[in-house]
LUMBA-703526 format. One record per residue (C-alpha): residue number from 1; x, y negated, z negated. Coordinates in nm, 4 decimals. Layout:
     i          u          v          w
   NUM          X          Y          Z
...
//
This chain:
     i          u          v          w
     1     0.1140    -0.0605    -2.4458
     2     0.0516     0.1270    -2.1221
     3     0.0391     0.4416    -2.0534
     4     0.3516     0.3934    -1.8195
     5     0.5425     0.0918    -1.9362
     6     0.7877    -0.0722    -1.7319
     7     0.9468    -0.4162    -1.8725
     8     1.2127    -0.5888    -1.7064
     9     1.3438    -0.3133    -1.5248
    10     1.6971    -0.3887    -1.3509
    11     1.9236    -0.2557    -1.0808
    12     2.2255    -0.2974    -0.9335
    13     2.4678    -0.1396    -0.7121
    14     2.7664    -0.2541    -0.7362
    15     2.7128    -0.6319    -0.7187
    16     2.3959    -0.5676    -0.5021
    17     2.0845    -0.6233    -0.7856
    18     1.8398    -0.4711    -0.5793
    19     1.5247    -0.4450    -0.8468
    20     1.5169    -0.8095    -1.0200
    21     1.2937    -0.7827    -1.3115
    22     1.0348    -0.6167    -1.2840
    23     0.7358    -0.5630    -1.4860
    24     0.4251    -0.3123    -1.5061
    25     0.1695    -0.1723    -1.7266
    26    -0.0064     0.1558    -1.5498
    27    -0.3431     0.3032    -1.7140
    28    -0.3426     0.6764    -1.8045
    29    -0.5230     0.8306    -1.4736
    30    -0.4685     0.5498    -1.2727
    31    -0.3097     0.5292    -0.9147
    32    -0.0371     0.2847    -0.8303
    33     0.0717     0.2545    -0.4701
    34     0.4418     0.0597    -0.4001
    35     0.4535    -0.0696    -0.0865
    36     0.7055    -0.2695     0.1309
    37     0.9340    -0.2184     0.3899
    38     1.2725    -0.0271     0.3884
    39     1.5154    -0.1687     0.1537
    40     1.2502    -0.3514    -0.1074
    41     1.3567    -0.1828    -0.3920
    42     0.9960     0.0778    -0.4376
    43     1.1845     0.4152    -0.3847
    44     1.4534     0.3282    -0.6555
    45     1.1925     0.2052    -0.8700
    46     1.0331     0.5899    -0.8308
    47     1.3249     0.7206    -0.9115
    48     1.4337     0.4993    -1.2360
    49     1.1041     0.6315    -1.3453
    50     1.1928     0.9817    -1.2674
    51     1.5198     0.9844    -1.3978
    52     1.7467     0.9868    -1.1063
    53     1.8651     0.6818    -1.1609
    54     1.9718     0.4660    -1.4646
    55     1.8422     0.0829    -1.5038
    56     2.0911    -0.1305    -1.5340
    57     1.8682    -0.3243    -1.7823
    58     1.4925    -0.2817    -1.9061
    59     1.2945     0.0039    -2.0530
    60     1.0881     0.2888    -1.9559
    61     0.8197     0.3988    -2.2013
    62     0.5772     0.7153    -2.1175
    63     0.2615     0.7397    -2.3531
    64     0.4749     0.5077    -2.5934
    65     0.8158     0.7303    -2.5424
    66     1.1092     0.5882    -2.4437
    67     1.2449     0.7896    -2.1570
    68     1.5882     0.5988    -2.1373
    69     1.8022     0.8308    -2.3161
    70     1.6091     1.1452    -2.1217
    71     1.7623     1.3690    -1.8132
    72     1.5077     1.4311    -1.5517
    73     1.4221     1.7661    -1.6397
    74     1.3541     1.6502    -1.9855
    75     1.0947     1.3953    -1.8371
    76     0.7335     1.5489    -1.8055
    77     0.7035     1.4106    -1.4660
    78     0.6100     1.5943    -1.1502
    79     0.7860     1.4760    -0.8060
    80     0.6777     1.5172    -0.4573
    81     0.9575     1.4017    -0.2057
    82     0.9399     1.2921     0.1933
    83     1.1310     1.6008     0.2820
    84     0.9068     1.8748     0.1134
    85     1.2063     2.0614    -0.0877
    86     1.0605     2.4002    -0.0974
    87     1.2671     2.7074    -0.1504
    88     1.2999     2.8459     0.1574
    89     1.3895     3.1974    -0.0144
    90     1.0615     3.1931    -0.2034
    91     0.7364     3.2709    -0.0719
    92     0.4303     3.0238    -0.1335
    93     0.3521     3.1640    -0.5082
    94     0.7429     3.1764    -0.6265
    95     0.7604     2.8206    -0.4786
    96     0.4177     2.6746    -0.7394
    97     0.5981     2.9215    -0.9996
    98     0.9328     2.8002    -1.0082
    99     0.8798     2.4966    -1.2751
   100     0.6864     2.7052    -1.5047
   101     0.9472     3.0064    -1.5007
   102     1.1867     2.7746    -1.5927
   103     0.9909     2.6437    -1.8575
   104     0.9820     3.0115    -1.9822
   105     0.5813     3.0854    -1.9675
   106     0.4863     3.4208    -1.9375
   107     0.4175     3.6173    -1.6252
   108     0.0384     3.6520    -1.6490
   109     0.0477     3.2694    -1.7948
   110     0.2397     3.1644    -1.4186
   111    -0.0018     3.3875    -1.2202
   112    -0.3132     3.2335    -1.3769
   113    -0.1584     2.8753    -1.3303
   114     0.0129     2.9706    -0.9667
   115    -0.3840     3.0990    -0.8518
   116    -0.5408     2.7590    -1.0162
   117    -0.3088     2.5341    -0.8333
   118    -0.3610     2.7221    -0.4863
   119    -0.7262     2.6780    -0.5437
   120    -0.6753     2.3211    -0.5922
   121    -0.4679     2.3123    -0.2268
   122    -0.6745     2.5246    -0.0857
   123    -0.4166     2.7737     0.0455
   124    -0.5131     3.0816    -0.1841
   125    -0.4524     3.2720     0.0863
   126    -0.0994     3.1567     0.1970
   127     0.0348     3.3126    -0.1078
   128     0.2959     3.5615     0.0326
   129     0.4012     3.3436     0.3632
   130     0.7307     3.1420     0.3090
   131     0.7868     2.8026     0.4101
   132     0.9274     2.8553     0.7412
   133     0.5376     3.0425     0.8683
   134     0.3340     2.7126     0.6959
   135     0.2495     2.3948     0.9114
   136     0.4059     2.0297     0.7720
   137     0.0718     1.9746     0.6134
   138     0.0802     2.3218     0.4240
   139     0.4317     2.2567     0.2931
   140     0.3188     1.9067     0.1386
   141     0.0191     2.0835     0.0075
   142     0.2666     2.3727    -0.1807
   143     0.4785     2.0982    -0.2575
   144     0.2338     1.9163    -0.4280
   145     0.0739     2.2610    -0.6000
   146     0.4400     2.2915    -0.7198
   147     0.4566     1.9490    -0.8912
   148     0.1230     1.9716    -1.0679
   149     0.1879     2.3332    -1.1906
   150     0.3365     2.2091    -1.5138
   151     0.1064     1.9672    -1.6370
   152     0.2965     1.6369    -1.5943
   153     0.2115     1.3277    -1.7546
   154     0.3429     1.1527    -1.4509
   155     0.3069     1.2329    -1.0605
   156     0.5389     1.0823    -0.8577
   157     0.5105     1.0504    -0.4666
   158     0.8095     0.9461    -0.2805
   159     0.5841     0.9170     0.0968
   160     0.4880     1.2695     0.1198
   161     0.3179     1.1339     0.4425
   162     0.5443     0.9802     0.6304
   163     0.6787     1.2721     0.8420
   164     0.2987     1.4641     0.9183
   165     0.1319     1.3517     1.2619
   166    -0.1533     1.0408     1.1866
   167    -0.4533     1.2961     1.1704
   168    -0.2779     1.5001     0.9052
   169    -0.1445     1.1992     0.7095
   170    -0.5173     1.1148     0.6927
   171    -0.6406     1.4261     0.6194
   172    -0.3951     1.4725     0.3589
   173    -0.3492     1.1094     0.1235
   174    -0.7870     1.1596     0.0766
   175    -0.7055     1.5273    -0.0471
   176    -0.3852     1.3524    -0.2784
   177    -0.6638     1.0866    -0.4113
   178    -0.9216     1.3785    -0.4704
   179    -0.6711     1.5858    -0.6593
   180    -0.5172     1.2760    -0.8453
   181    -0.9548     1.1990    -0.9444
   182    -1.0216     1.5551    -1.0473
   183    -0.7059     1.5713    -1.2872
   184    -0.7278     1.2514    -1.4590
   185    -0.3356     1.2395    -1.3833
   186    -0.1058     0.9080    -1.3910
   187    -0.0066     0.8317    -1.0439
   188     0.2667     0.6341    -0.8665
   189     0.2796     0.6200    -0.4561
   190     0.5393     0.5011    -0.2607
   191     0.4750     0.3626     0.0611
   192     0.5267     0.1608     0.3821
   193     0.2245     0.2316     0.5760
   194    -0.0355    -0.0476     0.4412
   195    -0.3443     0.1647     0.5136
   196    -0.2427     0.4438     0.2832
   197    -0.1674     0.1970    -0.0034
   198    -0.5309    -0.0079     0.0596
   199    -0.7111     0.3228     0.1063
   200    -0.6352     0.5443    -0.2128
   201    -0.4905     0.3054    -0.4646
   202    -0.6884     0.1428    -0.7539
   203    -0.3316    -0.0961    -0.7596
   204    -0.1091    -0.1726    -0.5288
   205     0.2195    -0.3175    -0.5628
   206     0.3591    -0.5343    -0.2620
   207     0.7054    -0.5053    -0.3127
   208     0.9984    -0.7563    -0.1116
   209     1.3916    -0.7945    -0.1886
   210     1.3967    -0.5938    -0.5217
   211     1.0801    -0.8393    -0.6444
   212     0.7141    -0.7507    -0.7077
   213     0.5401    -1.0320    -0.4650
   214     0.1972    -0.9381    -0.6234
   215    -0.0161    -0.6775    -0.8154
   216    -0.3379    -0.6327    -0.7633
   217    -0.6480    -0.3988    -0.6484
   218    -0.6328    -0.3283    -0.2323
   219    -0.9587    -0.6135    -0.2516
   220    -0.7584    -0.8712    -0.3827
   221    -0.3888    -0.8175    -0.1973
   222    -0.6120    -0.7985     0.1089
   223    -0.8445    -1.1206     0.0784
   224    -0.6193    -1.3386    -0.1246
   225    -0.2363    -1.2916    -0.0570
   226    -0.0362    -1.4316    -0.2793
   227     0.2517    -1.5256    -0.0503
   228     0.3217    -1.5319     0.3203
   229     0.5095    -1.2574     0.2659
   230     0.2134    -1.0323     0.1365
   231    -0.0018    -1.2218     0.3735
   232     0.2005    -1.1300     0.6663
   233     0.3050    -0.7437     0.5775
   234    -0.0839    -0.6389     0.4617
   235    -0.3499    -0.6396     0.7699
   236    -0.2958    -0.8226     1.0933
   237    -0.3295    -1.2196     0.9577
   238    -0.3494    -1.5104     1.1482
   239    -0.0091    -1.7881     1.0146
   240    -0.1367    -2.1282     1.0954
   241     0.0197    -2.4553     1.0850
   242    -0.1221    -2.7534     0.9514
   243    -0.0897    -3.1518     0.8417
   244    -0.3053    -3.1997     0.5135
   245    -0.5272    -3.4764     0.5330
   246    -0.6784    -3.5536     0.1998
   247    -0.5818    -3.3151    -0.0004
   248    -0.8870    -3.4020    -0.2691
   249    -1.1548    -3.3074    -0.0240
   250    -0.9420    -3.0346     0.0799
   251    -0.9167    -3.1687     0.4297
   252    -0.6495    -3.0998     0.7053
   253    -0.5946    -3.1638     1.0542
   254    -0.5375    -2.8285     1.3184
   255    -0.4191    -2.8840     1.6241
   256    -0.5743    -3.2258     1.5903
   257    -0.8800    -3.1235     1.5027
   258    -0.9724    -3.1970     1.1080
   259    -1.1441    -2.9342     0.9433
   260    -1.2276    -2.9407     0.5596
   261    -1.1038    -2.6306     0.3267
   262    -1.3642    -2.4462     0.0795
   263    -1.1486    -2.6184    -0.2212
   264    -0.9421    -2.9334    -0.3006
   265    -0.5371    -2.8697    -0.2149
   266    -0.3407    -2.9150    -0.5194
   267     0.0329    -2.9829    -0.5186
   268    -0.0157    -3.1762    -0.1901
   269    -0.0599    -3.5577    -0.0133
   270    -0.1402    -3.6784     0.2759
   271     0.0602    -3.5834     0.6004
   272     0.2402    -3.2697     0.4487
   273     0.2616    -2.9722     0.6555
   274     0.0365    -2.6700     0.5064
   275     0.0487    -2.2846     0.6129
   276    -0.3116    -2.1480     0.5974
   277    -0.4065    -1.7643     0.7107
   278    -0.7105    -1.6322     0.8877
   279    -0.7862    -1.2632     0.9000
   280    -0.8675    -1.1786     1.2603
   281    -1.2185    -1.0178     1.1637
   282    -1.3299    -1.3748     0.9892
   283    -1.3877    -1.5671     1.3196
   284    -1.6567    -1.5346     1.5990
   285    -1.7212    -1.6623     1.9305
   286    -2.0739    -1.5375     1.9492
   287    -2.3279    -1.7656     2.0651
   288    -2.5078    -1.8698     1.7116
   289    -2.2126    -1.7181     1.4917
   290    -2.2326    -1.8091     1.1465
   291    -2.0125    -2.0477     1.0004
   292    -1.9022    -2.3586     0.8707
   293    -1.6137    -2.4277     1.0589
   294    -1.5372    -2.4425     1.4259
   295    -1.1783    -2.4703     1.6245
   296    -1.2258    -2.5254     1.9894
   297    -0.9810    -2.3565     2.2120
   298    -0.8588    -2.1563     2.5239
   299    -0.8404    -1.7934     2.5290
   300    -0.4628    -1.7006     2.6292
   301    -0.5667    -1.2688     2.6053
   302    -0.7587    -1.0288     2.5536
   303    -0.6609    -0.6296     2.4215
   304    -0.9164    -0.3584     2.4182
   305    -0.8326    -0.1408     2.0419
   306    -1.1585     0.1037     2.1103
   307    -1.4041    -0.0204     1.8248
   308    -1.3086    -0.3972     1.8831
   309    -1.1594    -0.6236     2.1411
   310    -0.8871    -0.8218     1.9967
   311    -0.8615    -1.2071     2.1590
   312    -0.5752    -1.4684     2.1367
   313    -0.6944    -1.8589     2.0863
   314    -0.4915    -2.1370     2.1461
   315    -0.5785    -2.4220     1.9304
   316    -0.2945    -2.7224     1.9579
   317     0.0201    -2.5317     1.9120
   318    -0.1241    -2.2040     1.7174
   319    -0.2325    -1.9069     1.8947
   320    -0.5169    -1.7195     1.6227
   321    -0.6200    -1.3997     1.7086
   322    -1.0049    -1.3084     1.6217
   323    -1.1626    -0.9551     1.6305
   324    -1.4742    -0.9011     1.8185
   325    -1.6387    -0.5278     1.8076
   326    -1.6570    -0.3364     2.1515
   327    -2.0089    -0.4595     2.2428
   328    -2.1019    -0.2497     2.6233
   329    -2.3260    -0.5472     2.6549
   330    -2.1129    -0.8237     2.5812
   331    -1.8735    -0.9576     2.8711
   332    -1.5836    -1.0724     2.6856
   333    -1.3754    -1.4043     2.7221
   334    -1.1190    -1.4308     2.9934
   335    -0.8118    -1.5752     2.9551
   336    -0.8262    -1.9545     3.0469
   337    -1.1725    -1.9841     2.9474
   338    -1.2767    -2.2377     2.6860
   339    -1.4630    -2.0935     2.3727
   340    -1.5321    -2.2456     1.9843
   341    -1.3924    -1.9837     1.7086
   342    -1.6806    -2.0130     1.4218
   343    -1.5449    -1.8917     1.0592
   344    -1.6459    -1.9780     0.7120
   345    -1.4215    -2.2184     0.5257
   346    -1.3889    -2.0108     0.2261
   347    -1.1846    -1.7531     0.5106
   348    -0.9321    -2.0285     0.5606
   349    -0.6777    -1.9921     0.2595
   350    -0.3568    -2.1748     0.2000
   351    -0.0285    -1.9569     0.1575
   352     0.1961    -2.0166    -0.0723
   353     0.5709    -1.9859    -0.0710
//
């Protein structure tokens, strides 16, 4: 068994089942992002785990416990929320305190753990302001001193991020991932921002109506979606629609134009339609590009995003949009102009339902 066992959790709300089933083994020290949008069922997940709320069927297990018949504050879990939650009575060393005077340690015990945990934030210093004299990043940093002050076996983060400016947030989730490394501690993220999830989590979870659309490492829900729903909510991806061909040779007509796929297409004849995706980064227009596969078109646009120069294609009825880096010595296509998109077969993968 996992470390952190979920199997078949439930919930409903009335007759609204908004978690269906779900399922999860997490490692001891590992970090688990949830993303999806608003509504998917990640934040009530979090808080099944934390106590908050009750399953309406499944189990919980931590480090082979069952926490089912367990109040929160009998869980040893640690909890970061959105909205920080600090005391705003209590300066920045009562605030890291608070948990382990509750807890009943002694007074030289909390001062040795309160000075640890503000050397792990960095805000040693900060001790004696109050929450109202710290910045939003400084708050999230207390708040997260105050979670790991008593040793949890579980950290859980309900997006700390979400309401710090985008330099901050940055700043801030590679300091999380740092402090998550150093203690070895079981981690569970929640999140709708896709570039938090693929850049700190060694899983990520793409959550969509209640249902876990895929589990994997931020490698594999990037390269090979499982769905068009995880295909269309991680990264900018390219939806196109096709007619298969021959669906042993793995061929299938774009636009009009046949191309031929890296594998055979199972499941599939002749003449039925097919939804394939194509990252924006996997294509080229360059003169001598790489690649084994070409799609004439016309360019339709053109945006400059600083490092690269996004481009729309029209091929047949599809627009596919292809990244090309900010190059002061490359003119870029204008709209209207013919060009050939180059890509590697292998980049050309066929979304499921």
């Amino acid at each position: 068994m996992a470390f952190l066992q979920l199997t078949n959790i439930q919930k409903s709300f009335g007759p609204v089942q908004v978690v269906h089933n779900f399922d999860m083994g997490i490692d001891k020290g590992e970090f688990v992002s949830f993303l999806g949008p608003s509504g998917c069922g990640k934040t009530t997940i979090l808080r099944m785990i934390a106590g908050f709320e009750t399953p309406s069927g499944g189990t919980i297990f931590i480090d082979g416990k069952d926490q089912g018949a367990l109040k929160p504050n009998q869980r040893n879990i640690g909890m970061v929320f959105q909205a920080y939650a600090l005391f705003p009575n209590m300066n920045v060393h009562d605030n890291v305190a608070f948990g382990l005077k509750v807890a009943g340690d002694s007074k030289p015990e909390i001062d040795k753990r309160v000075k640890q945990m503000l050397g792990l934030i960095k805000l040693e210093h900060l001790a004696d302001r109050f929450p109202y004299q710290l910045s939003g990043g400084q708050q999230q940093r207390v708040a997260l001193a105050r979670a790991l002050a008593v040793k949890p076996q579980v950290l859980l983060l309900d997006e700390p991020l979400s309401a710090l400016d985008a330099k901050i947030r940055v700043s801030l989730r590679e300091e999380i991932r740092q402090i998550q490394q150093q203690l070895g501690i079981t981690t569970v993220f929640v999140t709708h921002d896709q570039e938090e999830a693929l850049s700190i989590s060694d899983r990520i979870v793409v959550m969509n109506a209640g249902r876990a659309d895929q589990i994997g490492t931020p490698f594999e829900i990037y390269n090979t979606p499982a769905t068009r729903f995880v295909a269309s909510f991680v990264g900018t991806l390219n939806i196109i629609e096709g007619k298969v061909a021959d669906p042993a040779i793995g061929a299938v007509t774009i636009g009009g134009q046949q191309i031929s796929l890296s594998e055979p297409i199972t499941g599939a004849k002749g003449g039925d339609s097919i939804s394939l995706a194509l990252r924006p980064e996997a294509g080229s227009i360059a003169e001598g590009a790489r690649g084994d596969t070409a799609l004439p078109g016309k360019v339709v646009s053109r945006s400059f995003l600083g490092s690269v120069i996004r481009t729309k294609l029209r091929v047949g009825e599809d627009i596919i949009s292809f990244d090309m880096f900010n190059d002061p010595g490359m003119i870029p296509p204008v709209a209207g102009e013919s060009v050939t998109l180059r890509f590697a077969a292998k980049d050309l993968l066929v979304i499921r339902e």
